[in-house]
C-alpha positions as CSV (number, residue, x, y, z in Angstrom):
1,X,0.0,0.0,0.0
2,X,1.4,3.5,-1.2
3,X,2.0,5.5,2.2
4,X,-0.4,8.6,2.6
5,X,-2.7,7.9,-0.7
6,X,-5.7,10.1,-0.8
7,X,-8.6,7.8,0.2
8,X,-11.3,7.7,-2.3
9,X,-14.4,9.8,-0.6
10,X,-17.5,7.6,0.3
11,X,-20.7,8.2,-1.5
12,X,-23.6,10.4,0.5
13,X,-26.1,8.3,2.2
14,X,-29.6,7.7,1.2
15,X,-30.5,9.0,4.6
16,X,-29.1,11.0,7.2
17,X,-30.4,12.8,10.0
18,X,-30.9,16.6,10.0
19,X,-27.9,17.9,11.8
20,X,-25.9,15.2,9.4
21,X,-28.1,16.7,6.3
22,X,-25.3,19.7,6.2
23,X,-22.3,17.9,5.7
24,X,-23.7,17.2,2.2
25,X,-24.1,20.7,1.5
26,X,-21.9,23.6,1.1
27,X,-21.8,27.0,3.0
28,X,-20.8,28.7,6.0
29,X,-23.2,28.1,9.1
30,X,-24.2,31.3,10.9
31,X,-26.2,30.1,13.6
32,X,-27.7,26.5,14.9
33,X,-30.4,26.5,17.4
34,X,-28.7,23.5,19.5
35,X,-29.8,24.8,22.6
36,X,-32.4,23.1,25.7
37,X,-35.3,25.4,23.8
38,X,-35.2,23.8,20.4
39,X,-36.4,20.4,21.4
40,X,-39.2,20.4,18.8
41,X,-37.9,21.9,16.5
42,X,-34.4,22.0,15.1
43,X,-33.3,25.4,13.1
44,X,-30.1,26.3,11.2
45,X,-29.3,29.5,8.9
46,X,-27.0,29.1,6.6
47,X,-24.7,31.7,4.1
48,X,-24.6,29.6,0.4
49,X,-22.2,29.7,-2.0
50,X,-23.6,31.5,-5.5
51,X,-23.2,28.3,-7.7
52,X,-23.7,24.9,-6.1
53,X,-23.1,22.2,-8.9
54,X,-25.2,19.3,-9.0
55,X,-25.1,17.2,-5.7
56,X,-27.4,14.4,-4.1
57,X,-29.4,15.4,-1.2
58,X,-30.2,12.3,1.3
59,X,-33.7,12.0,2.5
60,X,-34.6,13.3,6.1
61,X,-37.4,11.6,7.9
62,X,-38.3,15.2,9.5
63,X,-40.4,17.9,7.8
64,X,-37.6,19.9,6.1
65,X,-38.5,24.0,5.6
66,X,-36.3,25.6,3.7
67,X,-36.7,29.3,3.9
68,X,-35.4,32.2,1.8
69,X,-34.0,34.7,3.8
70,X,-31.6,36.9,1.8
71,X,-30.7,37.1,-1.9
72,X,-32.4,35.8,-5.2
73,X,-31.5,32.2,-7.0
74,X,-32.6,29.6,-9.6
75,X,-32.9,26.1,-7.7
76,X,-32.7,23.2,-9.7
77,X,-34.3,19.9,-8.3
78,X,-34.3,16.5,-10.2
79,X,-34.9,12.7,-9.4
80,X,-32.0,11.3,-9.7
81,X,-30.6,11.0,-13.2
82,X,-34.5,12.9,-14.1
83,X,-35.0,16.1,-15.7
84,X,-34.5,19.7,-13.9
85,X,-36.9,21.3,-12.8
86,X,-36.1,25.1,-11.9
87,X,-37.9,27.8,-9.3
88,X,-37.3,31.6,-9.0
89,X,-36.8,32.1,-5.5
90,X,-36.3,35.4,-3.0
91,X,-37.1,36.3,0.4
92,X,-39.9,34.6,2.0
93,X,-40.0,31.7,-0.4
94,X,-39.4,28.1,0.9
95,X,-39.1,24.5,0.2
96,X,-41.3,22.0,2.1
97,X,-40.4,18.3,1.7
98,X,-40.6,15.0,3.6
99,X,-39.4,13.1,1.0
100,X,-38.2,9.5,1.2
101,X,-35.9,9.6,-1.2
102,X,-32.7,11.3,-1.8
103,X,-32.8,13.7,-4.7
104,X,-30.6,16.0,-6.8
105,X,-30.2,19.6,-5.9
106,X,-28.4,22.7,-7.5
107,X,-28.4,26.6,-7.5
108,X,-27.3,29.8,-9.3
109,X,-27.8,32.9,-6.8
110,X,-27.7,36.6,-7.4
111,X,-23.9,37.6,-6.7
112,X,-24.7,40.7,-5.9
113,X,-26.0,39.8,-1.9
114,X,-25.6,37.1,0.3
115,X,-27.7,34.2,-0.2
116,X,-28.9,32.9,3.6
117,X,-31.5,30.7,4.1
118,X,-33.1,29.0,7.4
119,X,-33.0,25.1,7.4
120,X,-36.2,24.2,10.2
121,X,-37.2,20.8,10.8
122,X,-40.2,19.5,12.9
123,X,-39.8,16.7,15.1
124,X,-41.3,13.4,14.2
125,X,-43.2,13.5,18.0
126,X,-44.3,16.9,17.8
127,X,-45.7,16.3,14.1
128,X,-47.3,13.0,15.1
129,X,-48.4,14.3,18.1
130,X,-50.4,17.5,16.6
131,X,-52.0,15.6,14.2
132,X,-53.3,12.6,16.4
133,X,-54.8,16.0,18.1
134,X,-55.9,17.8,15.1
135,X,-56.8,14.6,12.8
136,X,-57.9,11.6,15.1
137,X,-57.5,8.3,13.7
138,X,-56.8,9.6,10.3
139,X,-53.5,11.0,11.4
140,X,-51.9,7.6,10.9
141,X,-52.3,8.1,7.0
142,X,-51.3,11.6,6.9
143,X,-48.1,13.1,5.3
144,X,-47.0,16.5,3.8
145,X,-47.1,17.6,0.3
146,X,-43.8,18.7,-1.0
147,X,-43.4,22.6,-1.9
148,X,-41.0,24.2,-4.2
149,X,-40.5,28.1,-4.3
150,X,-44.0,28.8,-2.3
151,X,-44.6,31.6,-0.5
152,X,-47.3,32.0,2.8
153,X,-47.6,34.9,4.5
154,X,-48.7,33.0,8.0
155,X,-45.6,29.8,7.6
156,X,-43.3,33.5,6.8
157,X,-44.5,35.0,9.9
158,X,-44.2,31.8,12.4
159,X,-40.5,31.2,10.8
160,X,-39.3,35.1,11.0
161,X,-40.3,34.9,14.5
162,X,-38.3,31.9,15.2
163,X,-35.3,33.1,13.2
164,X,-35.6,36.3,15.3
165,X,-35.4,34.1,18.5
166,X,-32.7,32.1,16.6
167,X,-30.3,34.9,16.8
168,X,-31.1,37.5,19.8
169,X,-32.1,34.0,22.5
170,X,-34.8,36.2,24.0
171,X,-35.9,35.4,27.9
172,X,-38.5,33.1,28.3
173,X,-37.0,31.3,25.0
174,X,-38.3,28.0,25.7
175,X,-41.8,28.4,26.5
176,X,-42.0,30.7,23.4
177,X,-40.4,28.5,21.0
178,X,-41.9,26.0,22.5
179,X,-45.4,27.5,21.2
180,X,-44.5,28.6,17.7
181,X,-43.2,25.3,17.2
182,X,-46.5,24.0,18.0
183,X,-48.1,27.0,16.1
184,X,-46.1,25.8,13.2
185,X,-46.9,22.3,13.3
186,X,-50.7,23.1,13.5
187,X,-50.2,25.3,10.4
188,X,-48.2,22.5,8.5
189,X,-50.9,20.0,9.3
190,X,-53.4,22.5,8.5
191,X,-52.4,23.6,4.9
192,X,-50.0,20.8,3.7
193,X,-51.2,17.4,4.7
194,X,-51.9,14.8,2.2
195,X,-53.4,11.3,2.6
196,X,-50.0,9.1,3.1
197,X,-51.9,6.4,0.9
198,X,-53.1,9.0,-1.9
199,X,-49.3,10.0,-1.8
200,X,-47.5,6.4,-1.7
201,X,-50.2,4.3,-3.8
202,X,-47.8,2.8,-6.5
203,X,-45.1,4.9,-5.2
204,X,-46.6,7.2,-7.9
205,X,-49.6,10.0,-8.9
206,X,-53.0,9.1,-7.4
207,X,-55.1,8.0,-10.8
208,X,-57.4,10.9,-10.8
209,X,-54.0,13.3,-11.2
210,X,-52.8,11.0,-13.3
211,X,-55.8,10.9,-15.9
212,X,-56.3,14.6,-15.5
213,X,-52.7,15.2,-16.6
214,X,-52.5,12.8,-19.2
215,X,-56.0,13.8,-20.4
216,X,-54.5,18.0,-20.6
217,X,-52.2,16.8,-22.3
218,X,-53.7,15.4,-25.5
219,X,-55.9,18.5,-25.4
220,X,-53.0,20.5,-26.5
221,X,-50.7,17.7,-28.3
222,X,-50.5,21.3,-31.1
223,X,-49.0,23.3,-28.5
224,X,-45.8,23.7,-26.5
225,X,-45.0,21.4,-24.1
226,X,-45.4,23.4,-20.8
227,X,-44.7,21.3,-17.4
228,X,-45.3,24.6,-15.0
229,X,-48.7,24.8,-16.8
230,X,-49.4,20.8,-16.5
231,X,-48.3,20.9,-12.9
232,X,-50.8,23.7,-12.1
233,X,-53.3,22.0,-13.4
234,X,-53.1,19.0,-11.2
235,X,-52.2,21.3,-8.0
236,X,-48.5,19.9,-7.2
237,X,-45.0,21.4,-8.0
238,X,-43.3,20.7,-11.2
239,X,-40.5,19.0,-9.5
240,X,-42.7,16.7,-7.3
241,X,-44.9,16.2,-9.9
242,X,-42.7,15.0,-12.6
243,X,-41.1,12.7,-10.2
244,X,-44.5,10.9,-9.1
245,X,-45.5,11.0,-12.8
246,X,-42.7,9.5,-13.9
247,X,-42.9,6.7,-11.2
248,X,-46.5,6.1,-12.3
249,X,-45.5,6.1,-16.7
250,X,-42.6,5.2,-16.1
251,X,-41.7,8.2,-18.6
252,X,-40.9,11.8,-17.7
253,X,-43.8,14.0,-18.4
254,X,-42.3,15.6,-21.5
255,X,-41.1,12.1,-23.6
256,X,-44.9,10.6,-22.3
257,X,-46.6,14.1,-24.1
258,X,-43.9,13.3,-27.4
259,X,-45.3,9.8,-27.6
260,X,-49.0,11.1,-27.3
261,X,-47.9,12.8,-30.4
262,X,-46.2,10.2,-32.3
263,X,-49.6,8.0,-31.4
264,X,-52.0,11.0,-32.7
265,X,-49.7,11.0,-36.1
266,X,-49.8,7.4,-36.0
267,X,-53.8,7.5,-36.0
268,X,-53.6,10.5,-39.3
269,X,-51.5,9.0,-40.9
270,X,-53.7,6.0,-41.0
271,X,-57.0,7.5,-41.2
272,X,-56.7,10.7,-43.2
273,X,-55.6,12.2,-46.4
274,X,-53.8,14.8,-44.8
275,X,-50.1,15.5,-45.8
276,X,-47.0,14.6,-43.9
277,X,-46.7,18.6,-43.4
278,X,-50.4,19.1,-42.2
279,X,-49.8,16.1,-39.8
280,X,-46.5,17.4,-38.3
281,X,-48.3,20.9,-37.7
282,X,-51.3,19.6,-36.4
283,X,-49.0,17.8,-33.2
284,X,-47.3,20.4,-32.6
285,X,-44.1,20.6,-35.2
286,X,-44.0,23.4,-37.3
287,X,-40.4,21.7,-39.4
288,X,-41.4,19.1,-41.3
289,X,-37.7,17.6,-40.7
290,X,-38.1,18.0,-36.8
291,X,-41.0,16.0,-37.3
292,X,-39.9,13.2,-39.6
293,X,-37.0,13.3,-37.0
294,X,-39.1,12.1,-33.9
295,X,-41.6,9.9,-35.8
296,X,-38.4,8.1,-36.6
297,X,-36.8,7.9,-33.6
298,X,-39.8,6.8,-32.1
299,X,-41.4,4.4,-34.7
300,X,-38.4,3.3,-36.9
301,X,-39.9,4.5,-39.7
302,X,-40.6,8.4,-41.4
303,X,-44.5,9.0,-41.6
304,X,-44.3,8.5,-45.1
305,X,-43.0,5.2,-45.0
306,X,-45.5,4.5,-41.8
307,X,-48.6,5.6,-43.6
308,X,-47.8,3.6,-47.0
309,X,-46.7,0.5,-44.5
């Protein structure tokens, strides 16, 4: 064995715990609430670097907030090896997850001011605690929906106020902290809570998102692709969604929509007397040699040879 040869660094974990989450991420550390009053909830604000390259994020089992708090950026999030999905975030955005699987992250900020955000997480007690309350037996089934880029005026409010007791460690911090974590929990549960079974079935969409996506979709196989707009329309964020709709197609939502319109060409071609051209512009392709292009690659054959086959 060579004497002092660099040791090959170990791959991230598909888990870790929250205070382990930020050894995966880069940035300087400003403040961590590690004292007796942050029991129930455990809060960190961070300085980023202005351009994180891709890295994998490991899955926390807490409710992860991720608030803006200083500066402007374009976060990139992916499934691993998926398609980015970008939001436009500033102060008072944030980031919800509780997902339970590690994902891709990246970022370009503004480099003209700091870029800080506040890392909170709820504790698994005090979340399954609050809901048994607020939710009875149902809380058993009950997750959170995953957030990218949203903004709340009330979820701003509760987290400015424990930033603010973050930094200055006010008297009377626990009992106060104490209560906007529980204020906090109520509102997460309120606003954000999602049937565990509608979330997991299949590991994927729920059917009725599902079909109303897919069915939005052929509506408009003649215009742009648009996955903000197709998100919107089933009420999730483009990032969670085209990971759940993927895990349901198997297909990301953009080469699903192309195949719709390889199958509507298909079904012309067959049973009109439209030309090639007419055909191409009436899915959406406006070049006649873009179109021939993905018929091909998707078929094996151009449409002319297709329709005389």
């Amino acid at each position: 064995m060579v004497p002092n040869a660099p040791s090959t660094p170990s791959p991230p974990p598909d888990r870790t715990s929250p205070a382990g989450l930020e050894s995966h991420i880069s940035g300087t550390t400003l403040v961590s609430g590690d004292g007796p009053a942050w029991q129930d909830v455990f809060a960190q604000v961070f300085c980023r670097r202005h351009v994180q390259h891709p890295f994998l994020v490991p899955a926390v089992a807490e409710p992860l907030i991720v608030w803006v708090i200083s500066g402007k950026a374009i976060v990139e999030e992916r499934e691993v090896g998926g398609t980015w999905i970008a939001s436009h975030v500033s102060v008072g955005d944030f980031f919800l997850t509780r997902s339970p699987t590690p994902y891709e992250l990246r970022w370009q900020a503004e480099a003209h001011q700091p870029f800080e955000v506040m890392h909170l997480y709820v504790s698994v007690p005090l979340f399954d605690r609050v809901a048994r309350e607020m939710l009875g037996k149902a809380a058993g089934t009950v997750t959170l929906r995953d957030v990218s880029g949203g903004r709340d005026a009330t979820l701003s409010k509760l987290l400015g106020l424990l930033h603010t007791e973050l930094v200055t460690e006010g008297g009377g911090g626990d009992l106060f902290v104490a209560g906007l974590a529980q204020s906090l929990a109520v509102h997460l549960v309120r606003h954000y809570a999602v049937a565990d079974a509608e979330r997991r079935a299949q590991g994927a969409l729920p059917g009725w998102r599902l079909r109303r996506a897919t069915a939005f979709m052929a509506a408009r196989l003649d215009q742009p692709f648009d996955l903000d707009r197709l998100a919107a329309e089933v009420g999730m964020s483009a990032f969670h969604f085209s990971r759940l709709f993927k895990k349901a197609t198997g297909l990301s939502p953009s080469l699903y929509f192309i195949r719709q319109r390889v199958a509507e060409a298909q079904r012309l071609l067959q049973e009109t007397d439209s030309s090639v051209i007419e055909i191409g512009m009436a899915v959406g392709y406006s070049s006649p040699s873009h179109f021939a292009q993905i018929f091909r690659r998707e078929t094996g054959l151009s449409p002319s040879d297709y329709r005389r086959g």
